[in-house]
Backbone bond lengths (Angstrom), bond angles and torsions (degrees), N, CA, C in turn:
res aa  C-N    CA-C-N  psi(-1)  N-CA   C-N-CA  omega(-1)  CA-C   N-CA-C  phi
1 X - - - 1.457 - - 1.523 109.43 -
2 X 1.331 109.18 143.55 1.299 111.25 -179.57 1.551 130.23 -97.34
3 X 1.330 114.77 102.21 1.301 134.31 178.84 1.408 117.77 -37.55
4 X 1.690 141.26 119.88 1.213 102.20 176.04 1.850 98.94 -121.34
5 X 1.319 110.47 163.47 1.381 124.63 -159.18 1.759 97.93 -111.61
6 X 0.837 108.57 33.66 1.736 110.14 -171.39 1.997 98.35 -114.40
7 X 1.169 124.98 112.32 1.437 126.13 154.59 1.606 130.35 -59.60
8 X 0.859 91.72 153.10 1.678 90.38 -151.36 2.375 79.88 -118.55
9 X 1.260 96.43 139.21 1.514 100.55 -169.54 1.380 111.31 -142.49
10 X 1.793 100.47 102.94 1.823 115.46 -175.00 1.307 113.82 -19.54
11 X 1.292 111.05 103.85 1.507 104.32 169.00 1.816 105.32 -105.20
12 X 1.652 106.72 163.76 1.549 125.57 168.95 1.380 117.31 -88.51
13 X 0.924 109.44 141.21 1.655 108.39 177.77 1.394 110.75 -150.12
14 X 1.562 102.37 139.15 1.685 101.91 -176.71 1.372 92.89 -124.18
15 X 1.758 114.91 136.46 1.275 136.19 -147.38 1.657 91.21 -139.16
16 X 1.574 109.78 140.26 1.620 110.65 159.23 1.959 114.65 -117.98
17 X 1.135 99.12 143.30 1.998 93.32 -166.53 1.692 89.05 -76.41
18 X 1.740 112.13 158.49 1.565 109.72 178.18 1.077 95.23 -97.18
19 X 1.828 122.92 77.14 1.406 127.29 155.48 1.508 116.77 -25.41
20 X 1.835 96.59 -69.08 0.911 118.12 -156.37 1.964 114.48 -122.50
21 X 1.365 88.34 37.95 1.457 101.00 -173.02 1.522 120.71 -69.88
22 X 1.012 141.90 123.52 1.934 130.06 165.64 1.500 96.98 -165.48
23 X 1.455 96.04 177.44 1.362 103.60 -166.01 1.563 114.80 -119.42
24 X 1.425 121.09 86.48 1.332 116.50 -143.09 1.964 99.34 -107.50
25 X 1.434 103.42 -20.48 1.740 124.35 167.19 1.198 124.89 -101.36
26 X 1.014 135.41 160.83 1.813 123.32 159.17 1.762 97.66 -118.88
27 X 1.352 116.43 126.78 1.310 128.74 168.76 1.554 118.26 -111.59
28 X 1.352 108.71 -5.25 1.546 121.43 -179.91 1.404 101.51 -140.55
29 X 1.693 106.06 175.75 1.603 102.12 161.31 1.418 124.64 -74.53
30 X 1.302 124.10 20.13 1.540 103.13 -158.25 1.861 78.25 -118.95
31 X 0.627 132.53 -25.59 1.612 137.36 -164.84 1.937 108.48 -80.49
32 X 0.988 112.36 85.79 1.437 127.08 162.11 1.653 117.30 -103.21
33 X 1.795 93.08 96.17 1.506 109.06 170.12 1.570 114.28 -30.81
34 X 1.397 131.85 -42.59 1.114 152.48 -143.15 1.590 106.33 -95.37
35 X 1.522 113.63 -31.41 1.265 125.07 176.25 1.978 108.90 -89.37
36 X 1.585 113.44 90.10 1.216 109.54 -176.12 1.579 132.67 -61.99
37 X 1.241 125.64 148.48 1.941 115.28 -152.49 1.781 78.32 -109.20
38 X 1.227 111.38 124.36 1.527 134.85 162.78 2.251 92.04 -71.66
39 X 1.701 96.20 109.29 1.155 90.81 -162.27 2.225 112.70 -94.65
40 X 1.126 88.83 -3.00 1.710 121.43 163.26 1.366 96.80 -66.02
41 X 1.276 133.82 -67.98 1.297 123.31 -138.61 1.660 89.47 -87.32
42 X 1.261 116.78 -50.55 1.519 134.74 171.23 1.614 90.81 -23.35
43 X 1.607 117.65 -78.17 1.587 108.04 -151.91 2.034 102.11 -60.04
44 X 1.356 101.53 -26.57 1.681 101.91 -162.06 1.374 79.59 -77.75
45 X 0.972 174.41 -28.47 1.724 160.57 -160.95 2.055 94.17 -89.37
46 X 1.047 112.65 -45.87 1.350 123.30 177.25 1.720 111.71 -46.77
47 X 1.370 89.14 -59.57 1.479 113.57 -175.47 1.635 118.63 -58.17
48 X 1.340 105.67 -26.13 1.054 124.56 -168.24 1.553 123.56 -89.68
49 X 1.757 99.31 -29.58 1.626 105.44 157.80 1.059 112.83 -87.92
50 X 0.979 104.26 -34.56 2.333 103.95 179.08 1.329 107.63 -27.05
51 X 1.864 94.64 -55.81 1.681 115.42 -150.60 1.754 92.02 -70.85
52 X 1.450 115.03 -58.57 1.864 112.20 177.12 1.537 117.71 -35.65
53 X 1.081 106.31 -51.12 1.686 116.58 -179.08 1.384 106.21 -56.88
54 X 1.717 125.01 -42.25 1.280 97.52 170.63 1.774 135.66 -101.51
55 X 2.031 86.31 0.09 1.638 99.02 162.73 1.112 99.05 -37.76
56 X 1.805 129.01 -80.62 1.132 155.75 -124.33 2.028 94.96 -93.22
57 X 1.103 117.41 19.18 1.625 116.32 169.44 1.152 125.12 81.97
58 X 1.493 111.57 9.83 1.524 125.74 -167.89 2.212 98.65 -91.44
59 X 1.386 103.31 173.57 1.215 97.22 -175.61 1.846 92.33 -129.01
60 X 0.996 115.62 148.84 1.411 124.46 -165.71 1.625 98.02 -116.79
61 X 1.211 128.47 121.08 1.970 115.12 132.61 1.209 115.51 -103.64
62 X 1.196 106.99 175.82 1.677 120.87 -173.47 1.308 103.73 -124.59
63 X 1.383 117.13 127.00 1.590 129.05 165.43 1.736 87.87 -71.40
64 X 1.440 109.03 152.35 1.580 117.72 154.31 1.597 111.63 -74.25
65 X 1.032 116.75 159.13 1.308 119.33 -177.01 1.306 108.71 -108.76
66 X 1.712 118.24 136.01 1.697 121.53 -171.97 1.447 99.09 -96.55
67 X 1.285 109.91 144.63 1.561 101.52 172.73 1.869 127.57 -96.91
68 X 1.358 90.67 13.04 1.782 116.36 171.17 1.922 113.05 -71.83
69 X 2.102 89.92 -40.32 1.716 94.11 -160.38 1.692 91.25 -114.15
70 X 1.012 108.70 108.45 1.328 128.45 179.00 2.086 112.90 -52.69
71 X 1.559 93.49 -60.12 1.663 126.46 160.24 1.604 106.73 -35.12
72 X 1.439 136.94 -16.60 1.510 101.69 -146.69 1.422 99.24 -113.54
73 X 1.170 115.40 22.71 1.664 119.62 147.54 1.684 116.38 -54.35
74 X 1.393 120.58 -32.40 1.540 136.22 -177.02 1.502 94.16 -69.46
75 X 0.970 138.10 35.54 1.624 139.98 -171.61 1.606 109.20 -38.15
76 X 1.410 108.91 -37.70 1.670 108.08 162.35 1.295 136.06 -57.94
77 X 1.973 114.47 -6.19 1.227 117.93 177.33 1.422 111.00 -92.61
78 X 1.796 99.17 6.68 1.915 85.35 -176.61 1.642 120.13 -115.73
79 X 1.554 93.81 24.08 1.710 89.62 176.87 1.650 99.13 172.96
80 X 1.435 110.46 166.21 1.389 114.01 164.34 1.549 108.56 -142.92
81 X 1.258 95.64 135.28 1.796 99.09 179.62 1.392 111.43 -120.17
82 X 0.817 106.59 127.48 1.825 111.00 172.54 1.824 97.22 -138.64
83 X 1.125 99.81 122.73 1.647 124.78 173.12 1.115 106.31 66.04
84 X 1.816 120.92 56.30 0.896 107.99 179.66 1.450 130.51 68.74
85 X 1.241 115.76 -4.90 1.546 113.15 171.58 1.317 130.41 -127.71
86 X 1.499 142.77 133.02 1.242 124.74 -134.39 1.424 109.90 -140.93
87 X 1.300 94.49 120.41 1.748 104.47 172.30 1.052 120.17 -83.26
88 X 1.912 148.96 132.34 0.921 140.79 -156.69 1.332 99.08 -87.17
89 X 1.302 116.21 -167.75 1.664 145.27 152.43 1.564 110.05 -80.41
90 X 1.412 131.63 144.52 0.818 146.19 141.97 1.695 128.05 -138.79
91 X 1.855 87.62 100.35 2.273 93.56 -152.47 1.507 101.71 -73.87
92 X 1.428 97.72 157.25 1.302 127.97 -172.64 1.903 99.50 -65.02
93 X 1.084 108.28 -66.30 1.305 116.75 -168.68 1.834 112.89 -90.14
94 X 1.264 138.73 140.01 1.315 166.41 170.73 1.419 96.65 -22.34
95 X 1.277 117.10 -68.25 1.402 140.81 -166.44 1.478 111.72 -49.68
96 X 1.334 120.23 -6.18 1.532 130.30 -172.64 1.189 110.63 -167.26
97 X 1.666 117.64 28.98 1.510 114.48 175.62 2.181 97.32 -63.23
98 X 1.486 91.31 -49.55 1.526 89.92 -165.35 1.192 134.98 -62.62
99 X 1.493 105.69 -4.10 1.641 109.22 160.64 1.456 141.68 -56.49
100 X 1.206 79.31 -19.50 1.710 105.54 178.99 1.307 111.73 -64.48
101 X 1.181 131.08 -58.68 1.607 122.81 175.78 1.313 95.66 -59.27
102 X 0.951 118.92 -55.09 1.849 123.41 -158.36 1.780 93.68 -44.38
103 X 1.255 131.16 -21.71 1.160 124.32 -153.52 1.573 98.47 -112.88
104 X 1.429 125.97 -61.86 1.388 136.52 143.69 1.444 116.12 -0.06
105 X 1.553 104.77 -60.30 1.987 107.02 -175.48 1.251 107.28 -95.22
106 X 1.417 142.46 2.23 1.215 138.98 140.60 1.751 116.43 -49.57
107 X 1.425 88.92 -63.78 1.320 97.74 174.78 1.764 121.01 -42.73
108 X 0.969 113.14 -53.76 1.518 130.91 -166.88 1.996 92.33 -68.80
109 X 1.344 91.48 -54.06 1.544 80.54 168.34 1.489 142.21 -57.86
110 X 1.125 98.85 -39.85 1.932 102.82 168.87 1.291 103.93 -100.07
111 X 1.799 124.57 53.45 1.451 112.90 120.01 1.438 103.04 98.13
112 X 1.777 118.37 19.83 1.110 128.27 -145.66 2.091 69.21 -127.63
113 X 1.752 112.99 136.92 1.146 85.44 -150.40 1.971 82.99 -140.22
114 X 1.292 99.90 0.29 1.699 108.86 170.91 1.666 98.69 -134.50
115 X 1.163 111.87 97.40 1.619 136.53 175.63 1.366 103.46 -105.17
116 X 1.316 140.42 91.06 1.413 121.19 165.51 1.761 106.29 -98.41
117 X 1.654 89.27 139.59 1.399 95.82 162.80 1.738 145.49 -89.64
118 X 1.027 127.65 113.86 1.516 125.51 -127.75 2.194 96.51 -70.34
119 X 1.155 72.93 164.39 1.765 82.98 178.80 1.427 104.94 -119.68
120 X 1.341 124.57 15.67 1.575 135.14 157.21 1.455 120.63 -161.58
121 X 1.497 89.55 159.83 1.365 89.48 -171.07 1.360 138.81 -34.30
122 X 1.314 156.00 107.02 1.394 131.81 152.97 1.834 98.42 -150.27
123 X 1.956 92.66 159.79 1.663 100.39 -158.88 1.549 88.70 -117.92
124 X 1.303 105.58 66.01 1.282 114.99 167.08 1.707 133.30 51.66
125 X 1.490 120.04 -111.92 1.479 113.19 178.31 1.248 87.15 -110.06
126 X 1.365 121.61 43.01 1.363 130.29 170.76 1.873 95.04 -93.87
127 X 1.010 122.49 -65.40 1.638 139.22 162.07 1.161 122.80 -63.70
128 X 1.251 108.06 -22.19 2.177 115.07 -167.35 1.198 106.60 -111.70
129 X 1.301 127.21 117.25 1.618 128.80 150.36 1.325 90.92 -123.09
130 X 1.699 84.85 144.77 1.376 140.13 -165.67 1.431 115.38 -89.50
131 X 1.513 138.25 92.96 1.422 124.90 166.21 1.665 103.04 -93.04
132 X 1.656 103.02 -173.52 1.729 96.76 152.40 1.366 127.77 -79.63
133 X 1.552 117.19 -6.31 1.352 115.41 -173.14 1.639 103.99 -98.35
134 X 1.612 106.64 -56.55 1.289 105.67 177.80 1.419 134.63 -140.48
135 X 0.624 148.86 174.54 1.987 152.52 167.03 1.476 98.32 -73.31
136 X 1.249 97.11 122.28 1.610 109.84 174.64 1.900 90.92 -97.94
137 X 1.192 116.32 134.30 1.448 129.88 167.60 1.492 133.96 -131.70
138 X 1.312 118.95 118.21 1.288 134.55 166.62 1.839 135.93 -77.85
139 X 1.623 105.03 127.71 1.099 109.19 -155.85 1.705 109.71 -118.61
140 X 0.874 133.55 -162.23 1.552 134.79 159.84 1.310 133.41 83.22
141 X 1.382 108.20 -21.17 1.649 139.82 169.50 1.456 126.67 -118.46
142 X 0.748 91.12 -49.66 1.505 90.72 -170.63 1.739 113.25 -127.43
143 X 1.387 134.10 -73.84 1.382 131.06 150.14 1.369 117.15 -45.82
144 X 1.656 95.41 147.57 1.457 121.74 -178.74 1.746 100.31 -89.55
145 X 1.588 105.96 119.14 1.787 107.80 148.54 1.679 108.74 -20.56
146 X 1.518 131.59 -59.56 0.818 105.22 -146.32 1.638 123.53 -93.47
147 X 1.796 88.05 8.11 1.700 100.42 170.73 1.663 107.24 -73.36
148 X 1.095 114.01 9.13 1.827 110.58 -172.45 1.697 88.67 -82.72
149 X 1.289 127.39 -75.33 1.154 138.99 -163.15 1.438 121.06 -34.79
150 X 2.151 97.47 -46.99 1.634 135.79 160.04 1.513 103.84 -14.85
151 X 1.493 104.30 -68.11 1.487 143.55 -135.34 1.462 109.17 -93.05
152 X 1.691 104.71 -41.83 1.566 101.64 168.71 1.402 111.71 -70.77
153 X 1.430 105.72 -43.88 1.794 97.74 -172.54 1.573 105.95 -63.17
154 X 1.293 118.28 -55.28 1.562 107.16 170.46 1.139 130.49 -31.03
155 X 1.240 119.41 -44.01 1.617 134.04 -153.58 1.748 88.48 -97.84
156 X 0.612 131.88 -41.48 1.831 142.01 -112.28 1.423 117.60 4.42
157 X 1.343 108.04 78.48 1.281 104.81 164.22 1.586 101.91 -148.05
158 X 1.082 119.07 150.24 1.794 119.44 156.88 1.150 115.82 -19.55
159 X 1.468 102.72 121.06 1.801 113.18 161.98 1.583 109.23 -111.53
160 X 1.106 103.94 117.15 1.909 106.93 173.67 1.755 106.00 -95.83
161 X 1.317 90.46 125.82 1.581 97.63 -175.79 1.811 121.31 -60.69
162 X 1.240 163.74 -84.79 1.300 171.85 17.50 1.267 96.37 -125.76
163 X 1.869 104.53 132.57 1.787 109.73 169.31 1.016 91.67 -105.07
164 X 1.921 107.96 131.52 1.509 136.97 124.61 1.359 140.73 -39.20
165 X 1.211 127.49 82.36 1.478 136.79 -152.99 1.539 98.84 -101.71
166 X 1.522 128.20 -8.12 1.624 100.70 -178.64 1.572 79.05 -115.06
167 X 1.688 105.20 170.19 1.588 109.54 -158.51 1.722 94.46 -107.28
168 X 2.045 110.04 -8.77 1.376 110.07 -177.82 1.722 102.46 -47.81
169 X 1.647 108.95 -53.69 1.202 132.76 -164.89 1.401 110.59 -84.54
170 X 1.516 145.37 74.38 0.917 140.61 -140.50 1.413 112.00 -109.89
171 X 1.618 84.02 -22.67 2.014 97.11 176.72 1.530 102.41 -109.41
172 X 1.250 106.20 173.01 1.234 115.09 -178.45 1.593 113.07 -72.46
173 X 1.665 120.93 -42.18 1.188 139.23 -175.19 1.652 102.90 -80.80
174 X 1.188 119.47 15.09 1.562 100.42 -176.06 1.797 75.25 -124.87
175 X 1.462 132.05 35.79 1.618 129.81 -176.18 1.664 112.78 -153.95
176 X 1.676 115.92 -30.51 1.034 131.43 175.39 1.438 115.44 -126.90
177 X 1.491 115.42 135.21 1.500 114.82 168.20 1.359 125.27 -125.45
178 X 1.731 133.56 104.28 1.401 123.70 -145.73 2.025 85.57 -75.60
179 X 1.507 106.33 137.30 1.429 110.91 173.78 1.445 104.50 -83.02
180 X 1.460 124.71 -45.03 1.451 142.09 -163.72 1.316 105.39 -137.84
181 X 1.011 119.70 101.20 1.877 112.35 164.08 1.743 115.93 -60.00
182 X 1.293 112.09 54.00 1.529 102.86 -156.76 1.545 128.43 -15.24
183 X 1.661 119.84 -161.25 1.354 117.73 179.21 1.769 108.80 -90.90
184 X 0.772 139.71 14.30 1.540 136.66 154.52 1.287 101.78 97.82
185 X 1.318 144.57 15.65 0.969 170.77 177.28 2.058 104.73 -48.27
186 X 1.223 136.53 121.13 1.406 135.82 170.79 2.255 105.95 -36.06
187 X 0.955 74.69 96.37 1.768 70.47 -177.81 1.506 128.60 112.91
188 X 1.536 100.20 -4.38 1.202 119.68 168.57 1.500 128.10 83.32
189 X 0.707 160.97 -170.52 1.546 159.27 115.49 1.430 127.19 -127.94
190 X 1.457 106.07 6.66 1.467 106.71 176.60 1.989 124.51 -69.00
191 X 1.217 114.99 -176.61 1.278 104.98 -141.48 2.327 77.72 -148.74
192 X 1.367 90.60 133.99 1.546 93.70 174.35 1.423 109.87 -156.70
193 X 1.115 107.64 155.12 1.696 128.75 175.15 1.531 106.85 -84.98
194 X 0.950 107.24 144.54 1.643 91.26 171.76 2.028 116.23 -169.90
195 X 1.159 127.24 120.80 1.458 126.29 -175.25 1.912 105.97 -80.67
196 X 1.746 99.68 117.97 1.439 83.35 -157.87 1.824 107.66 -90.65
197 X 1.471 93.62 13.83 1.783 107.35 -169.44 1.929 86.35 -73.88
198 X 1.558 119.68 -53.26 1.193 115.05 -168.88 1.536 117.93 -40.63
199 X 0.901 124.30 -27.32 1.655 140.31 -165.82 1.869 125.15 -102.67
200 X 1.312 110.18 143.34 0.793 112.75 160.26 1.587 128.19 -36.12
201 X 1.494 111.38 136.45 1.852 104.42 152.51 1.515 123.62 -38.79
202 X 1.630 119.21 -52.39 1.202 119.23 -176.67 1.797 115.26 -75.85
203 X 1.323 99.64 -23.56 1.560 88.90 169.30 1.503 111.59 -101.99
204 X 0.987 137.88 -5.89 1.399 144.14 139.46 1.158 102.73 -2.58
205 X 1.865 100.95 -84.41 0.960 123.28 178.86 1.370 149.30 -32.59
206 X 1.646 84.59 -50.33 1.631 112.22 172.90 1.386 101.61 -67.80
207 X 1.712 142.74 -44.78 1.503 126.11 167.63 1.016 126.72 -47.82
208 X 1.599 123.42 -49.09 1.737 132.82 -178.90 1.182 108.86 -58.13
209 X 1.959 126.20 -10.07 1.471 134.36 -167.11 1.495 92.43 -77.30
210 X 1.347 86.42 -65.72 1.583 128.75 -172.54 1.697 124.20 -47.58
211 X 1.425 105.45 -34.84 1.454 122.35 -159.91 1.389 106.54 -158.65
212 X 1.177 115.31 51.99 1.525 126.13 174.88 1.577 109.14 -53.71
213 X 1.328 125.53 -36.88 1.466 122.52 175.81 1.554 111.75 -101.64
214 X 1.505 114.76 41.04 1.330 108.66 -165.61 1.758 112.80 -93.12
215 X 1.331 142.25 136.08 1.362 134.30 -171.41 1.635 107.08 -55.93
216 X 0.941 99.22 133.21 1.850 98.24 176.34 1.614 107.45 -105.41
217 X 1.182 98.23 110.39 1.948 95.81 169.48 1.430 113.71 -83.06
218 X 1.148 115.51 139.83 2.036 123.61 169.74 1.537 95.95 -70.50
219 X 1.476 95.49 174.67 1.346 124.59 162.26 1.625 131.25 -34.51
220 X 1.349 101.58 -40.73 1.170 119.16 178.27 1.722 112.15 -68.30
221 X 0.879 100.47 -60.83 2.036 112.37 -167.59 1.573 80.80 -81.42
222 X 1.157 134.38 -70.90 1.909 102.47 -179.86 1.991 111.13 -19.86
223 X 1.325 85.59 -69.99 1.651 81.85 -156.00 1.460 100.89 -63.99
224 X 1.133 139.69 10.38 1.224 135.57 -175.65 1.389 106.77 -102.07
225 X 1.478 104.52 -8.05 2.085 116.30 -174.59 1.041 96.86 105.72
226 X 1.382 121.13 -58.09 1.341 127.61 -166.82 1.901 120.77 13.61
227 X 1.307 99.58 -49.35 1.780 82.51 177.12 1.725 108.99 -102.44
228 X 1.277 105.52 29.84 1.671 117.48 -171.29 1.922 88.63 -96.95
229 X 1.409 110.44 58.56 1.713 110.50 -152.23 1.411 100.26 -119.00
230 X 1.686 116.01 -179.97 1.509 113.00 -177.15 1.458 84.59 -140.94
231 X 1.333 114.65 156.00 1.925 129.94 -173.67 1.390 103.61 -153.65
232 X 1.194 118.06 107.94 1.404 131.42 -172.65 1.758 98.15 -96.81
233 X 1.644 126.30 -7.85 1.619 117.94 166.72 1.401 78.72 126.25
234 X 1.169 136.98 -17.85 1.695 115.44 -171.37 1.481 89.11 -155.57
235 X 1.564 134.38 -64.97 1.573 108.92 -168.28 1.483 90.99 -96.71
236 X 1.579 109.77 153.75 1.514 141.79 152.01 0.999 101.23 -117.50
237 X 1.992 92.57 121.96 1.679 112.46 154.08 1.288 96.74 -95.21
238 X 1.263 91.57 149.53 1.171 126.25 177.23 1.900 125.61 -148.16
239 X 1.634 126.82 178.76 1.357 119.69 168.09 1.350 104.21 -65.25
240 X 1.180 111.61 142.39 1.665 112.26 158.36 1.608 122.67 -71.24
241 X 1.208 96.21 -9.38 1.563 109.72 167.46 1.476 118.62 -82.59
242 X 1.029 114.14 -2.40 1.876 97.56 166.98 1.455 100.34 -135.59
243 X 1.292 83.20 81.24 1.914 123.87 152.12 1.430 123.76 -22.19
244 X 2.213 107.09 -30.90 1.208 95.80 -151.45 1.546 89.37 -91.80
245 X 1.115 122.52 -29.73 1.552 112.77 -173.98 1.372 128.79 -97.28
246 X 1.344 114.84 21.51 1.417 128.96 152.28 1.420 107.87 -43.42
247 X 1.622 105.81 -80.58 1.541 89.07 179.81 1.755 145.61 -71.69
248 X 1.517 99.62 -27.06 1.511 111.52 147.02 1.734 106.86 -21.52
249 X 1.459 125.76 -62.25 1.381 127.34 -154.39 1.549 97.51 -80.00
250 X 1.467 111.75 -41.05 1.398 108.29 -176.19 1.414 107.62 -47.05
251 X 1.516 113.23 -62.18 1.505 131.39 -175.09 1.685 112.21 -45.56
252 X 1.599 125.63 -4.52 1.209 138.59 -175.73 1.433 117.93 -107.45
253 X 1.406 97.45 -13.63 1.544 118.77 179.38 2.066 110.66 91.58
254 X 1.592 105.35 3.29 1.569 106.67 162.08 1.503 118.80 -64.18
255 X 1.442 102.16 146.66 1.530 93.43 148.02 1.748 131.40 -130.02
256 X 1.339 85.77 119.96 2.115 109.28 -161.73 1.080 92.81 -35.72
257 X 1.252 142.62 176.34 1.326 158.03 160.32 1.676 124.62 -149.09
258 X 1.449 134.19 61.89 0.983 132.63 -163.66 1.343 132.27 -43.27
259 X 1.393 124.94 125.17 1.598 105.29 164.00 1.476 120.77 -141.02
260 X 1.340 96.88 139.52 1.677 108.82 -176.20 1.808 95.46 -68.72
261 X 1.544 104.30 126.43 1.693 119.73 171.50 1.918 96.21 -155.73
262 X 1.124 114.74 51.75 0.972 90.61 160.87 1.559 146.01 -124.34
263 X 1.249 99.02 44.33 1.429 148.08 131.74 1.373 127.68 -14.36
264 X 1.241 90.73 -70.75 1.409 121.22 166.89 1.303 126.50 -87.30
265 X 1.178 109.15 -41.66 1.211 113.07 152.34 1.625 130.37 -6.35
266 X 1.545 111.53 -61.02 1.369 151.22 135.90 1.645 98.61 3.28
267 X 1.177 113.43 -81.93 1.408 130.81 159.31 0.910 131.82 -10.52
268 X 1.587 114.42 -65.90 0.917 137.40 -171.53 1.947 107.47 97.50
269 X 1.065 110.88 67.22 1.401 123.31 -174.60 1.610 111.66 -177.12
270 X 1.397 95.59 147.08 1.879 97.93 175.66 1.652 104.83 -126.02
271 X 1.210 78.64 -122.50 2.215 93.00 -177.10 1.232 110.12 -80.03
272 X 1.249 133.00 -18.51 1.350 123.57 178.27 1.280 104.37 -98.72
273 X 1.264 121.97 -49.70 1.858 119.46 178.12 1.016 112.30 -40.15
274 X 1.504 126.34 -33.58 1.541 116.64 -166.46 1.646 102.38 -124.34
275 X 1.586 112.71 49.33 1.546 130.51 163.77 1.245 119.65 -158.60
276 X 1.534 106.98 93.11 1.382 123.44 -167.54 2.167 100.10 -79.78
277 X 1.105 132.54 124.16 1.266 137.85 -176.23 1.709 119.51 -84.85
278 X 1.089 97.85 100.25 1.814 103.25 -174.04 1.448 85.23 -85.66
279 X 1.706 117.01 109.16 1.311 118.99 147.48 1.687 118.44 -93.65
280 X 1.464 93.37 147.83 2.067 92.09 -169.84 1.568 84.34 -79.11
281 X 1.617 85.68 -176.03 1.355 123.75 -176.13 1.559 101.23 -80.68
């Protein structure tokens, strides 16, 4: 049996239940009004990562759920925090402008005490992954270019741009999955999953620069979500449907952790859409 040597490091997570979840628009490809969301099975798939995240030592909150925003189970589309400080959401489409406060005065409420509200577009850790060196960012669908610039001065740290050219993959997190945010180190050391069909040639490029040892998923585990994933330094959840990089992760010293959400799926979201990451200060 294979031992793995990777630490696994308490993370926070703020989660919303799909009270009021269904699919009554399509704003992506995965969302067919026509295909009805069994909303029982939906919350028990919900329920079911909540509960892993805190098997596994993690600490969970719960946004309340509005019954206006259908979407706000994706709790990762309404903000990004790194050090404790938090850039809002500001959504692309009508249908979920109003989540955004809803997410904002949560924040402000649990003690979160630099909330800025963005002055361009972006759908949160929907577009943003988080290393120690820099913000990985997604463009072409849904976020505005000019939330990168937003985001460095906020953050102060490097924002690297990457365009999204297929519309399956519309967010950045339903194409890239940070495995390790490395130690912040000049040059990085972090560690990512990543489908390189979703992407541009030139940002292709810019990953293989970036992430020369990075896991490459096929066709298959993309469309399966597969890098739509969460990595606490040792387990990745992930769909149990993309089979192929279970062992890939083993062979890295992870350990996969499958979970049936496809429910949500529906949505167009998996394990990461619906785990927004409160990093402290």
């Amino acid at each position: 049996m294979r031992i793995s040597r990777r630490c696994a490091t308490p993370r926070r997570y703020l989660m919303c239940p799909p009270t009021y979840f269904r699919v009554s628009y399509s704003i992506n490809p995965w969302m067919n009004p026509d295909k009805p969301v069994d909303l029982g099975l939906a919350h028990a798939q919900w329920e079911d990562l909540r509960d892993r995240y805190r098997a596994l030592g993690h600490t969970v909150e719960e946004l309340p759920p509005h019954p206006g925003f259908p979407d706000m189970v994706f709790a990762a589309n309404g903000a990004t925090v790194v050090d404790g400080r938090v850039l809002g959401a500001r959504f692309a489409f009508a249908e979920r402008h109003g989540e955004a406060a809803v997410h904002a005065a949560w924040y402000r409420d649990h003690g979160f005490t630099a909330v800025r509200e963005p002055q361009h577009v972006n759908e949160g850790e929907g577009d943003f992954a988080v290393t120690a060196s820099w913000l990985l960012a997604g463009r072409g669908f849904r976020s505005s270019p000019l939330s990168h610039a937003e985001a460095q001065e906020y953050f102060a740290r490097p924002v690297i741009g990457l365009d999204l050219v297929d519309p399956r993959y519309y967010h950045l997190d339903t194409a890239l999955c940070v495995l390790d945010p490395g130690d912040g180190e000049p040059g990085g050391s972090a560690e990512v999953m990543y489908y390189p069909g979703a992407f541009s040639a030139g940002s292709r490029a810019v990953l293989a620069r970036l992430f020369p040892d990075a896991l490459i998923a096929g066709p298959a585990d993309a469309a399966a979500f597969g890098l739509n994933a969460v990595s606490d330094g040792r387990h990745v959840l992930l769909p149990q449907a993309a089979v192929g990089l279970f062992e890939p992760l083993r062979e890295r010293g992870y350990e996969p952790v499958g979970m049936d959400l496809t429910e949500l799926l529906k949505g167009g979201g998996s394990v990461k859409c619906v785990s927004a990451e409160l990093r402290p200060g």
